[in-house]
Phi, psi and omega in degrees: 000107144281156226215141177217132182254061165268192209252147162255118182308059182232184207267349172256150162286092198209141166278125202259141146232112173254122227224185168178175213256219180259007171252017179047058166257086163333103179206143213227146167230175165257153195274333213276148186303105178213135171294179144288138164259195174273310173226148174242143161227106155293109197277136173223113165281090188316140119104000188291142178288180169254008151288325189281328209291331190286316206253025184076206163315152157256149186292320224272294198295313186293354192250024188251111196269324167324305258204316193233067167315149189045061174291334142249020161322285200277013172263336167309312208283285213248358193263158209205160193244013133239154177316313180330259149007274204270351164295315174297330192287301246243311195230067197283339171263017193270328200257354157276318175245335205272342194282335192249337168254007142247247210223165165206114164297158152091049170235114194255031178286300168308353172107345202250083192337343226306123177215142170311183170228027205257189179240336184258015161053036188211182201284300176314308172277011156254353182280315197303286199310321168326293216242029163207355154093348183199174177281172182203055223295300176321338166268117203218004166192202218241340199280163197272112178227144185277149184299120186291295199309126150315149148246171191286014197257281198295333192300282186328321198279331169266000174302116170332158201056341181252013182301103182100318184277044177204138195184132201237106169243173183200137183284317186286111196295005178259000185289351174263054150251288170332289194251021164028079184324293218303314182280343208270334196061013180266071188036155124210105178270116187194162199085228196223022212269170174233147181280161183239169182091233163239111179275117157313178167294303152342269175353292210282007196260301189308317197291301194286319170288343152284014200242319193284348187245130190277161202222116195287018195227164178268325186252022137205128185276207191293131148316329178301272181339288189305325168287340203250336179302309195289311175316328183276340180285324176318280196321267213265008184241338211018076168324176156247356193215063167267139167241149256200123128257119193245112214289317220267010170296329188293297224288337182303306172288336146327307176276019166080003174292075163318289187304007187240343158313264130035276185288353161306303141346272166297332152310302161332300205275320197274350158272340142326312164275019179243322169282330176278329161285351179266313183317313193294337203266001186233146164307305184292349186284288215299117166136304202252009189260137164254170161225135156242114171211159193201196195214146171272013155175182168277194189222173151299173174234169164057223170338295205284013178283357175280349195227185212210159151133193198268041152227000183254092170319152180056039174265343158277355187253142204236154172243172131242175197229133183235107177220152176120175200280157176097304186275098161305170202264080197251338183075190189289168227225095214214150155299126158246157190314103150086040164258125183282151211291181179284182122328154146284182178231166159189158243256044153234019164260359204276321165331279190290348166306277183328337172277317192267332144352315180272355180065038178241155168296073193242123172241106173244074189095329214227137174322148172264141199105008182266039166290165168262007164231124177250149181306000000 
């Protein structure tokens, strides 16, 4: 086992120790004192780079007729005459609130790493790292089989206090396969699934009106559903552990759709600031709930942004996003004057970050303490 001690280059002081395990598994912890919070909502954008989330728009796919229709529709929208600009134009609360109360990883223009730790770069083995914390060289494609591995979902679940209190959606239709609905006992609504049980009016509004909306993909729907499904579950089941996966950023770049990638984004950003404002509006939430959110892998660049995988440069690379009690308040995550670069961050840390957030122990495969912060 070997060991490495940088700084992480923010406005608070805290120590990175990046470590890895006898499988040459990256993973890093923190020095710094936080309490356990009360609830975590883990967040996932499929597929988004950390070019758009740092620097906005890209100038090479919008001026790209291949890529971009009603360009100038969508230079109105979203274009800028700096990276500044146009990252608030595209995501205004990750750059109006989460940049100014947590934290944000992976802009490597700054020195600043987020990276998988998998080999295959695609979704099912980058969700598996996510949400257990280590690889699985044997998940090797999209199909749906349930996961042998716990995730920290199920782990959590069986913990006092949190029994019952863990609950999963997803736009993408593999997700009870993922985090395996059936051993695991954990909810999990994704796909074109309908909520189930005793449905609010909402729900049951959700339920009819999703049945009734054509979807451009067969295996995942709109987001707007996955979002509004989770939301209606918060208000009224109050998890202590939900996780949120939002789909149509992968699939718009597949179909080579810049502009709806693009508006895909900012919708995405705009249910984030809606959840984190209903959060802040209720009692048992407000004060004590963290977000966590990152994506389950990167892109190509220019051409190679419609695809994704292990022959697709930058596909490894990932960013993350942190607010709430549990985080400093650091802001973007950066090279500074007569400063040593940051730590890296990686997608086999988020598991146990979402554990140590709950003031719980999870050691799966991965050292203890490889959360990004430590107690």
């Amino acid at each position: 086992m070997t060991s490495r001690i940088p700084l992480f280059a923010v406005l608070v002081s805290f120590l990175a120790a990046c470590s890895s395990t006898d499988e040459q598994v990256p993973a890093a912890s923190g020095t710094m004192d936080v309490g356990p919070v009360e609830n975590v909502i883990l967040i996932t954008l499929d597929g988004l780079r950390w070019e758009e989330l740092f620097t906005g728009a890209d100038a090479w796919l919008l001026n790209n007729d291949d890529y971009t229709n009603n360009r100038d529709e969508v230079a109105a929208r979203f274009w800028r005459d700096t990276p500044e600009a146009r990252r608030e134009a595209l995501m205004p609360f990750f750059w109006s609130v989460i940049a100014e109360e947590g934290t944000l990883w992976g802009n490597r223009h700054i020195g600043s790493v987020g990276a998988v730790t998998n080999k295959q770069v695609f979704s099912y083995p980058g969700y598996n790292e996510i949400l257990t914390g280590f690889v699985d060289e044997a998940i090797d494609s999209n199909d749906k089989i349930a996961n042998r591995n716990e995730t920290v979902m199920e782990w959590v679940n069986k913990q006092e206090g949190f029994e019952g209190r863990v609950a999963a959606f997803g736009s993408w239709d593999v997700f009870p396969y993922i985090v395996n609905e059936e051993r695991s006992g954990v909810p999990v609504n994704a796909g074109f699934e309908s909520a189930e049980g005793d449905l609010t009016e909402k729900e049951a509004w959700l339920n009819e009106l999703q049945a009734q909306t054509p979807s451009p993909w067969t295996s995942v729907r709109l987001d707007v559903f996955t979002h509004h499904y989770a939301l209606e579950t918060l208000k009224s089941e109050r998890p202590r552990l939900m996780y949120i996966s939002y789909g149509e950023t992968d699939d718009f770049a597949h179909n080579g759709d810049y502009r709806h990638y693009l508006h895909a984004a900012y919708r995405t950003d705009a249910f984030i600031r809606d959840l984190w404002a209903w959060v802040q509006s209720d009692a048992e939430y407000a004060g004590n709930t963290a977000f966590l959110i990152t994506t389950d892998h990167g892109r190509g660049e220019q051409d190679r942004w419609v695809g994704h995988g292990i022959d697709w440069e930058g596909s490894e690379a990932i960013w993350v996003a942190a607010l709430g009690p549990g985080f400093p308040h650091a802001g973007e995550v950066g090279n500074s004057v007569n400063q040593e670069a940051p730590s890296p961050v990686y997608q086999n840390q988020m598991a146990a970050t979402v554990a140590h957030l709950l003031g719980l122990d999870y050691n799966n495969r991965v050292p203890i303490g490889a959360s990004l912060l430590e107690r």
